[in-house]
C-alpha positions as a Markdown table, in Angstrom:
| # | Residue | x | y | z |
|---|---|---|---|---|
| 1 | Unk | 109.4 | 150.0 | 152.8 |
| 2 | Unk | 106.7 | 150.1 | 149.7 |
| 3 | Unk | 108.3 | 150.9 | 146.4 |
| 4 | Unk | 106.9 | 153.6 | 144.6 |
| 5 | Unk | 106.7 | 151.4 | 141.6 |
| 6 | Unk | 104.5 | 149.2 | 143.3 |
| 7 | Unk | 102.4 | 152.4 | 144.7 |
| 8 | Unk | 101.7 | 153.0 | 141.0 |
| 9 | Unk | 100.1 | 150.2 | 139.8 |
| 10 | Unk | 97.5 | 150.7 | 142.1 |
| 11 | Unk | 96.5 | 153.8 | 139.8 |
| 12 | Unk | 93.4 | 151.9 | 137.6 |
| 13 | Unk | 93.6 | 154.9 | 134.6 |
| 14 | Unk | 97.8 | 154.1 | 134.5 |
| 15 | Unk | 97.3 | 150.2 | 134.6 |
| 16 | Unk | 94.4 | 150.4 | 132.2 |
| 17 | Unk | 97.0 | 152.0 | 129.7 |
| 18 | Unk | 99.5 | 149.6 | 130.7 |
| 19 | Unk | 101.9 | 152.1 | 131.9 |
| 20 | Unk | 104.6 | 150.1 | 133.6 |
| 21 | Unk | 107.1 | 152.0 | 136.0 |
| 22 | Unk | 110.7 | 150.9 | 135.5 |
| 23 | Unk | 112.3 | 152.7 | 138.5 |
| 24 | Unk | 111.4 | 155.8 | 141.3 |
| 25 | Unk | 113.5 | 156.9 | 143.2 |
| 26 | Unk | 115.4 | 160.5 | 144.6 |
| 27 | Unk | 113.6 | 162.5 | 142.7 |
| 28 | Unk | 114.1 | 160.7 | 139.3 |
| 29 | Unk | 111.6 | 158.0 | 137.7 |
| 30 | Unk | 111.5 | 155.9 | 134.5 |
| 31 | Unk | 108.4 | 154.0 | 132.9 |
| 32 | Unk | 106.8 | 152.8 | 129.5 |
| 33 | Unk | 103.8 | 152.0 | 127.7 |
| 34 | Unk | 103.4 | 149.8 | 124.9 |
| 35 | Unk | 101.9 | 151.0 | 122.5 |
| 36 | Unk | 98.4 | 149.2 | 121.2 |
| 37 | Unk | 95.9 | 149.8 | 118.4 |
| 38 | Unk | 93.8 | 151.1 | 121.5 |
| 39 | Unk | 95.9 | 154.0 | 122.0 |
| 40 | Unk | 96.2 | 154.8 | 118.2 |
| 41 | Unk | 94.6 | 158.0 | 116.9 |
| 42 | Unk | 94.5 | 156.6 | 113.5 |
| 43 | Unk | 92.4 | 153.6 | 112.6 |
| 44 | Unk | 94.7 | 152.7 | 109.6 |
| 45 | Unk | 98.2 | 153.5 | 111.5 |
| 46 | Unk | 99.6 | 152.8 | 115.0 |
| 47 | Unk | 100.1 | 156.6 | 115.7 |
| 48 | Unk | 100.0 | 157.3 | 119.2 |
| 49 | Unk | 97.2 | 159.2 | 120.5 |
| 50 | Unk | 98.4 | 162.7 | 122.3 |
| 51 | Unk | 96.6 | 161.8 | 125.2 |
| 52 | Unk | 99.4 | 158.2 | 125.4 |
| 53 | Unk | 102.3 | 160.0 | 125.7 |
| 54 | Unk | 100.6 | 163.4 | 128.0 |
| 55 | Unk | 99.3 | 160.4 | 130.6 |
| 56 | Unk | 102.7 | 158.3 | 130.6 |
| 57 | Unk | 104.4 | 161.9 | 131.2 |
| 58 | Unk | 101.8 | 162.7 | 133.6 |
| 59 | Unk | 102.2 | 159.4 | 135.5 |
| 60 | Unk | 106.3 | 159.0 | 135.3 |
| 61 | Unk | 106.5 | 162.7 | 136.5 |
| 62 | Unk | 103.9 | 161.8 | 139.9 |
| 63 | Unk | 106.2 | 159.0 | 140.7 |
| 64 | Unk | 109.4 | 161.1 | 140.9 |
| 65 | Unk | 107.7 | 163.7 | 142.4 |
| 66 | Unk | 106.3 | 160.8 | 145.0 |
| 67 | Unk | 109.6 | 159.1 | 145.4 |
| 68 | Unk | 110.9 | 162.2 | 147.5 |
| 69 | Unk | 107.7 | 163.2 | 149.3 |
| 70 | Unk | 106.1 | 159.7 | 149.9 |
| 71 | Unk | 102.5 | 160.7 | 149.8 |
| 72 | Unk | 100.2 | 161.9 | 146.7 |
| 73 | Unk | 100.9 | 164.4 | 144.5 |
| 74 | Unk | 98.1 | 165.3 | 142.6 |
| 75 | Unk | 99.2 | 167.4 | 139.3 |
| 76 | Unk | 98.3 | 170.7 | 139.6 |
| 77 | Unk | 99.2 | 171.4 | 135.9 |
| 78 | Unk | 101.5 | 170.3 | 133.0 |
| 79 | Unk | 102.9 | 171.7 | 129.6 |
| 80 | Unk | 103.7 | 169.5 | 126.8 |
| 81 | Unk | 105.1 | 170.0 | 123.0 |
| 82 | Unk | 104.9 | 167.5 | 121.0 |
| 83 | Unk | 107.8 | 166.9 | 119.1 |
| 84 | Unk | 106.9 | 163.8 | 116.5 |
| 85 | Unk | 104.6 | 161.0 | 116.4 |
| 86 | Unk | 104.9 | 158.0 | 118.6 |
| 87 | Unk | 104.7 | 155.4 | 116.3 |
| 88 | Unk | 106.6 | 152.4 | 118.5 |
| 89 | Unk | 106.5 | 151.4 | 122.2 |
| 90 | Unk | 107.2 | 154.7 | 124.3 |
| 91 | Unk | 109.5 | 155.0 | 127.2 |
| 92 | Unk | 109.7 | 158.8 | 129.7 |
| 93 | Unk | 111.9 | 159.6 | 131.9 |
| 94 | Unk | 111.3 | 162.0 | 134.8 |
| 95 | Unk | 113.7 | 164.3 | 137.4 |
| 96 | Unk | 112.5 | 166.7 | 139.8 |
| 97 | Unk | 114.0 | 169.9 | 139.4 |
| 98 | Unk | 111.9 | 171.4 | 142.6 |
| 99 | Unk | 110.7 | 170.4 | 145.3 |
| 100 | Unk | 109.2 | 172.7 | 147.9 |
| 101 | Unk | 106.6 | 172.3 | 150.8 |
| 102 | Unk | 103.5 | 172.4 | 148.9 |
| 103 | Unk | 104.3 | 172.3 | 144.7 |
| 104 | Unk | 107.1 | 170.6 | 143.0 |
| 105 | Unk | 107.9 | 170.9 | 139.5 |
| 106 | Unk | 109.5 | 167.7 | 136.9 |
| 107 | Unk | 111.1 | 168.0 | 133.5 |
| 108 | Unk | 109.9 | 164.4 | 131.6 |
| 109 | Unk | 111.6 | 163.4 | 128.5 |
| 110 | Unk | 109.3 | 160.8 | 126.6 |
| 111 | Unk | 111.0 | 159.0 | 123.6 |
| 112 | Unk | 110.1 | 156.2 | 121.8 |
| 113 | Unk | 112.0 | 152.6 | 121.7 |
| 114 | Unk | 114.7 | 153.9 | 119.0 |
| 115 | Unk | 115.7 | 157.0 | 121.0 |
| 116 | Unk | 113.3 | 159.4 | 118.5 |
| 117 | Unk | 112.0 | 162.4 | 120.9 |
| 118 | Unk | 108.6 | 162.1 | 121.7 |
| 119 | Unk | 107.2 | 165.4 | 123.9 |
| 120 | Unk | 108.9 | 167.0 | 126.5 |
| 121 | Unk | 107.1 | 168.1 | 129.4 |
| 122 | Unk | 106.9 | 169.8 | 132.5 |
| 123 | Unk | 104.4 | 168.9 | 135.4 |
| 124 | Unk | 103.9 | 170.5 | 137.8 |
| 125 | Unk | 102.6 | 169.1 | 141.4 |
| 126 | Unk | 100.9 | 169.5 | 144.5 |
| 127 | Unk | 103.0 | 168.5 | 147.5 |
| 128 | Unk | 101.3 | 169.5 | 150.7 |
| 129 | Unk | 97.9 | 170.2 | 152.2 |
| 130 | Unk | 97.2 | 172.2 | 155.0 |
| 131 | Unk | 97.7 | 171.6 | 158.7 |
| 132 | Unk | 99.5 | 169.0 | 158.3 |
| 133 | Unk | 96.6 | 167.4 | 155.8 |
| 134 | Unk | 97.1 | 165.7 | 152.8 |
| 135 | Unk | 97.5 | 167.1 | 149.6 |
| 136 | Unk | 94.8 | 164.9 | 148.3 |
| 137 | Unk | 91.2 | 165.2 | 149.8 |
| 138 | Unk | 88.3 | 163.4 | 149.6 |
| 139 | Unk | 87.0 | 159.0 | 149.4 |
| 140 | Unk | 90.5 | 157.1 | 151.0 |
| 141 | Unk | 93.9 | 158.9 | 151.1 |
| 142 | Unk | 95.5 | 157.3 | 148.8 |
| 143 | Unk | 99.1 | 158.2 | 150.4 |
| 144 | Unk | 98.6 | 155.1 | 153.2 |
| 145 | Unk | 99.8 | 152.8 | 150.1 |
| 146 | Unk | 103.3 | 154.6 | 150.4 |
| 147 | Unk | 105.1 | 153.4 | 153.7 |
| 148 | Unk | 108.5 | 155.1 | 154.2 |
């Protein structure tokens, strides 16, 4: 069986960041990002960009999402607030509070490496195609990485 945190570090825009997925599985995933000048909004101050934080939300949430359906989910949407500034290495943790046959929703909690709240979010994915199709159309289906 793949793991879903091997699935995700085939994702080029995650790895680029440096996301790195802890754990996915049952409906509940856990990653982090360190955070880099490159990700900084401020050129005199590590202060996370509001992109880091939305696209380690966005990435922890797929994998939960993925570690119950096996196949891609592409987000459909998401909702963040902000909540203070990520100024230290950022960790998000993810649990799928619906799953249904063609959209599932996650909470995702991102916090920094002392515990401060980050953002909370809620993503929301596609699950299913239809006919049986992927949810995800178009070049190579990504979903033959994920092998139940």
């Amino acid at each position: 069986m793949t793991e879903i945190t091997d699935v995700m570090e085939y994702i080029p825009f995650a790895s680029h960041l440096g996301i790195e997925m802890n754990e996915a599985e049952d409906g509940y995933a856990e990653g982090q990002l360190e955070l880099t000048s490159e990700l900084s909004s401020n050129p005199g101050h590590l202060i996370a960009h509001g992109g880091v934080p939305f696209a380690l939300a966005d990435t922890v949430g797929g994998a939960a999402v993925v570690s119950l359906n096996y196949t891609v989910t592409p987000t459909i949407d998401m909702r963040i607030d902000y909540l203070n500034p990520a100024t230290t290495d950022l960790v998000a943790e993810a649990e799928v509070i619906r799953n249904g046959d063609s959209v599932a929703v996650a909470d995702i909690d991102v916090r920094d490496q002392d515990g401060t709240e980050i953002a909370t979010v809620r993503g929301v994915y596609k699950t299913g195609g239809h006919d049986g199709e992927s949810a995800w159309t178009g070049g190579d289906d990504a979903s033959s990485f994920i092998e139940q």
